[in-house]
C-alpha positions, 0 to 999 in steps of 0.5 A: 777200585782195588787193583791186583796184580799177580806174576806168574813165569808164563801162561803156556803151563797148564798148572799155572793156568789152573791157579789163574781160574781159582784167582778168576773165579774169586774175582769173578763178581767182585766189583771193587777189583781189577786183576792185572795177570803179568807172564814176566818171565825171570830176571836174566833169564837165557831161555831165550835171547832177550826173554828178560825183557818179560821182567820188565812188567815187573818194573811196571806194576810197581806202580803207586796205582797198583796194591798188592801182588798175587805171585805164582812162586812155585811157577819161577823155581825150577829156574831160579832159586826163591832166594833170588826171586825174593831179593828180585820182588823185595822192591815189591814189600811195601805193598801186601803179597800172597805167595803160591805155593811156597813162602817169599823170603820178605817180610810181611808177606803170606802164602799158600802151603799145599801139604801131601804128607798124609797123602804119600801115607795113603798112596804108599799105604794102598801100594802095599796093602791093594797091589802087595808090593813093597818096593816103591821108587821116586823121581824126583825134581832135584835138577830144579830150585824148587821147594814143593819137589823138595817137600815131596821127597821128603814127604815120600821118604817119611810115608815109607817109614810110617809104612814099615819100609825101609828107603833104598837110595837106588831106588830113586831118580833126579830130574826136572819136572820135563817129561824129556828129561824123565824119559832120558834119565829113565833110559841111562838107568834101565834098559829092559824090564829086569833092570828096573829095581822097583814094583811101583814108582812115584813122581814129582809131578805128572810130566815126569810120570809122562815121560817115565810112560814113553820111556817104557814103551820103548823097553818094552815094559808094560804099565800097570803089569810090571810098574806102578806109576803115579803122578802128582798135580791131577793135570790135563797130561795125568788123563791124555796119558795111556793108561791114565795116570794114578796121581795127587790132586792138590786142588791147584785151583783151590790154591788160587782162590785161597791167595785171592781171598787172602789178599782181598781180605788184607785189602779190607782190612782184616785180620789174615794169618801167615799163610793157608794150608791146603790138603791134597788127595790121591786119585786111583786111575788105569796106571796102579790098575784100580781102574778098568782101561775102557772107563772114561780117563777123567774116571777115578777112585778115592781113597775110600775106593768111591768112583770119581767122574771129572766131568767139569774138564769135559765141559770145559774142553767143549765150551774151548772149541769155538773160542780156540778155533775164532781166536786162531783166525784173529792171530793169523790176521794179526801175523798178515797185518806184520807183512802189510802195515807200512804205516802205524796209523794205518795198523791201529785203524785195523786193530779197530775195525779188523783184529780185536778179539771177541774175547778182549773188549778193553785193549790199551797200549802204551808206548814211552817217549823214547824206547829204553836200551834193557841189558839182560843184567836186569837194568830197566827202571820205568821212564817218567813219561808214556803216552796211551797211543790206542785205546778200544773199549767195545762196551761202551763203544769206543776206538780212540788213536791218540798216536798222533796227538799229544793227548794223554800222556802220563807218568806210568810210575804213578799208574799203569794206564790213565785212571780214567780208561783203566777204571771203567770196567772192573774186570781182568788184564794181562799185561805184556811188554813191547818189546824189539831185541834190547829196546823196550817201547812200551806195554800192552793192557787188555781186558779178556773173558776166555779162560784160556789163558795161553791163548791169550798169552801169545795173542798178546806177544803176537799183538806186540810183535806185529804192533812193533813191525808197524812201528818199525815201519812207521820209524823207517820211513819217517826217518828216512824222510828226514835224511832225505830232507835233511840231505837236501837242506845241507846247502850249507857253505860251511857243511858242503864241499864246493868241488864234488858238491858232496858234505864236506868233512865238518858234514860228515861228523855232524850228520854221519854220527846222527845217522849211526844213532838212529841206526842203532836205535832201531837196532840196525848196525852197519859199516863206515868206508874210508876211500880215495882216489888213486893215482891223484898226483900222477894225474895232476903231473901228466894232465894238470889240476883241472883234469884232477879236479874232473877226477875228483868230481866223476869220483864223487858221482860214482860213490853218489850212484852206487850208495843209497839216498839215505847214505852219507857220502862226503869229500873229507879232503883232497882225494880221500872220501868217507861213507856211511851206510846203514845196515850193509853187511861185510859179505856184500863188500866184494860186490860193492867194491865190483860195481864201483870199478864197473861204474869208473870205467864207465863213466871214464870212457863216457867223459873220454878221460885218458885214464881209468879212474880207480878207488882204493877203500877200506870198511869198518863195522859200527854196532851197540859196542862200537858208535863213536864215527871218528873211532870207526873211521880210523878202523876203516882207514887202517883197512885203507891202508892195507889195500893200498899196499896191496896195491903196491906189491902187485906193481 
């Protein structure tokens, strides 16, 4: 069994998913391969705060056990250059890649080239010969790092010199491939119909032409009357735009099936040259006016003027109702299970019984011993120890939750899921990361049918997320058990303070700077306090030590009542006090400090004390960038000291 993987930046773009049916239907009835289909983002990616953690699939799959990569470059490039990612992927070179639609920068490796040199001749060609116009635009993709914007451009300017026409600079817009942005940089150049320079405009792909089609409706420009446009890659957008959009279709998923036999052949040992080339081909539809607005906006033309029905993507769009429609159900489930499930256990026996997929009928999850701190400059390298906690198989029947064993665990760096499960199907898989914030616990492997790779996508990414609040919960409550038997244990001379029956100072550092590490371990910072009792020696002088050590004592019952169980409180020496308390925020600061002197008065008038107990107290954050409890403490007694002396001058 031969196992694939293939990196794409995400499933929610349509052109990547149209690789990804290609690369699917080559492997459909080959029984020798896995395909493993990762979405991993890019390596310190800012679309979103921690979006890098996707990266860290890349880690996973350079496992021994996977042998070779399929990798849907183009996918990366308008974010990041191909230099980069090619230095990001050279860890990948010992094992054979086959990139789509541009060449890595590693050697060995092939690639898929799309070529529309002669089709930009055609398209220009019938401009100018069907609709008589002579002045052609371009919006282009410059914003982006892309390769293929690049080699349109290129392909665009050399077609109008085949055609006899000259390049005109003001003719051209730069963009991005986003229809908002072509709609906003359309508008900054053109602001009625007699600004615009050109008869007709080509784009960079089919979004832009998207955007180009809002913004001259808003100008009032009516299109194909007084504008040609034409789109690129014959996607799903170029037939739900009005009119439907004349476009170039570069067979995207011929590119996927082409990189797929490339790579399975290089797994069988034959011969295959540096790369494929793919020739695209223009489609004449409503938008250059060669086909009647009432047809069907799947209808177009060829070039040789030949009628042109999609009626495949009909089909598929009907064959997608029912599968959308069961799999909304099932993620609205996995949502109520994130609200529900206070224990792990408790929502794996509901994965089994409540919230597989009709489409998944092979689900692993695997989580490492201990989760990994991921920084976004890219520092994640994959433990040597994970354990398989859950594993369903529909097909032969079985539901297996190992969390609680010590079964099956394995070292992933030599196989992404214990050989026995992983090899029982041959099939598909996407794999996404488990993830919270900057911890990584783990990854998620399921085997689906849909083709509807999007879906699954954030099936996986909702599954991850509501597995992980289980977690959270499991973890909470667990630790908290633990501090609360810990905290009943400290019954310890040398970690208790006789008087106030509180942890003593030596107490205080041990378990406090524990209790900051596991806070932080599950991304939960907080606040130490520094306290003393005011007024301590005037006390003693006026009603003697033992009315002070009563002070020191109802004091101590005070901090007791007013923090939580699961809180360190000790008496670090004669008066002075130290807390620590997970997860407090500063702006309940004032409030605590009000239902501390409520509870002194209180328990003053209770026990008839001839005084009003009073503490002074000062608070200090802790976080990732600030653990060290004795650094912490000192913060908050310089807070101490400044009440204090506030205190003083209102005297």
């Amino acid at each position: 069994m031969k196992n694939i993987a293939v990196l794409v930046y995400e499933l929610t773009i349509e052109y990547n998913c149209t690789v990804l049916d290609g690369i699917v239907d080559f492997f459909e009835k080959k029984e020798d391969v896995n395909l493993i289909i990762s979405p991993v983002n890019i390596p310190l990616s800012n679309s979103s705060e921690f979006d890098y953690q996707y990266w860290t699939s890349v880690k996973v799959l350079n496992s021994e056990s996977i042998d070779a990569f399929i990798v849907i470059t183009n996918s990366f490039l308008s974010n990041i250059s191909i230099d980069t990612l090619s230095e990001k992927l050279k860890k990948l070179c010992s094992k054979p890649i086959v990139s789509i639609s541009v060449p890595l920068n590693i050697p060995g490796s092939k690639y898929i080239h799309v070529s529309c040199g002669k089709t930009y001749e055609q398209i220009i060609e019938h401009i100018v010969k069907v609709h008589k116009c002579t002045r052609i635009g371009f919006f282009t993709a410059a914003m982006t790092y892309s390769k293929d914007a690049e080699e349109r451009f290129v392909a665009y300017k050399k077609a109008l010199k085949k055609n006899h026409l000259d390049f005109n600079p003001e003719f051209v817009i730069d963009g991005d491939f986003t229809p908002g942005i072509a709609e906003e940089k359309f508008l900054e150049r053109f602001k009625s119909k007699d600004d615009i320079p050109f008869q007709a405009l080509l784009c960079a792909n089919d979004y832009t032409a998207a955007g180009v089609q809002n913004a001259l409706d808003k100008i009032g420009v009516k299109c194909p009357d007084d504008l040609l446009l034409f789109g690129f890659d014959d996607s799903e957008v170029a037939l739900v735009c009005y009119p439907a959009l004349s476009t170039i279709n570069q067979s995207v998923d011929k590119s996927g099936k082409e990189a797929a036999r490339m790579v399975y052949d290089i797994l069988k040992g034959k011969q295959v040259g540096e790369y494929y080339t793919i020739q695209t081909t223009p489609v004449y539809r409503q938008s250059c006016g060669c086909v009647n607005p009432a047809l069907h906006n799947t209808t177009g033309i060829d070039q040789s003027g030949n009628m042109i029905l999609d009626g495949k993507r009909i089909k598929f769009r009907f064959e997608n109702f029912s599968a959308v429609s069961y799999t909304f159900t099932t993620i609205y489930g996995l949502l109520n299970q994130m609200d529900t499930s206070s224990n792990l256990s408790v929502y794996l026996e509901g994965l089994k019984y409540k919230y597989g997929l009709d489409n998944v009928s092979e689900l692993s999850i695997v989580m490492y011993k201990e989760p990994v701190l991921v920084g976004r400059e890219d520092s994640f390298e994959v433990p040597d120890e994970a354990k398989l906690i859950f594993y369903s198989n529909k097909g032969i029947k079985v539901h297996k939750n190992y969390f609680d064993k010590e079964d099956y665990i394995f070292n992933p760096k030599k196989e992404v899921v214990p050989e026995e499960f992983f090899n029982r199907d041959c099939g598909r898989y996407i794999l996404v990361p488990l993830y919270n914030r900057k911890w990584n616990y783990g990854y998620i492997v399921f085997m689906f049918y849909s083709h509807n790779y999007s879906l699954m996508s954030i099936y996986g990414k909702i599954l991850s997320n509501s597995l992980l609040q289980a977690y959270s919960n499991f973890k909470n409550s667990r630790e908290r058990d633990d501090l609360l038997e810990e905290n009943k244990n400290l019954s310890i001379s040398a970690k208790i303070d006789e008087l106030s029956k509180l942890l003593n100072r030596r107490g205080f550092f041990e378990y406090g700077q524990k209790t900051i590490n596991l806070s932080l371990s599950m991304d939960k910072e907080g606040c130490v306090f520094f306290c003393d009792l005011d007024g301590l020696k005037k006390i003693n002088d006026n009603f003697g030590h033992d009315m002070g050590d009563s002070a020191i004592q109802l004091v101590a019952q005070v901090l007791k009542k007013v923090f939580r169980e699961s809180d360190i409180v000790a008496r670090l020496s004669g008066d002075e006090f130290g807390i620590i308390a997970p997860s407090f925020r500063l702006n309940n600061l004032e409030n605590l400090r009000k239902k501390i002197a409520e509870e002194n008065e209180k328990i003053s008038r209770e026990n008839n004390l001839p005084f009003i107990l009073s503490l002074s107290m000062g608070c200090a954050e802790y976080g990732h960038d600030r653990s060290n409890l004795s650094e912490i403490l000192s913060k908050a007694d310089e807070k101490l000291y400044e009440e204090k002396r506030r205190k003083h001058q209102k005297k």
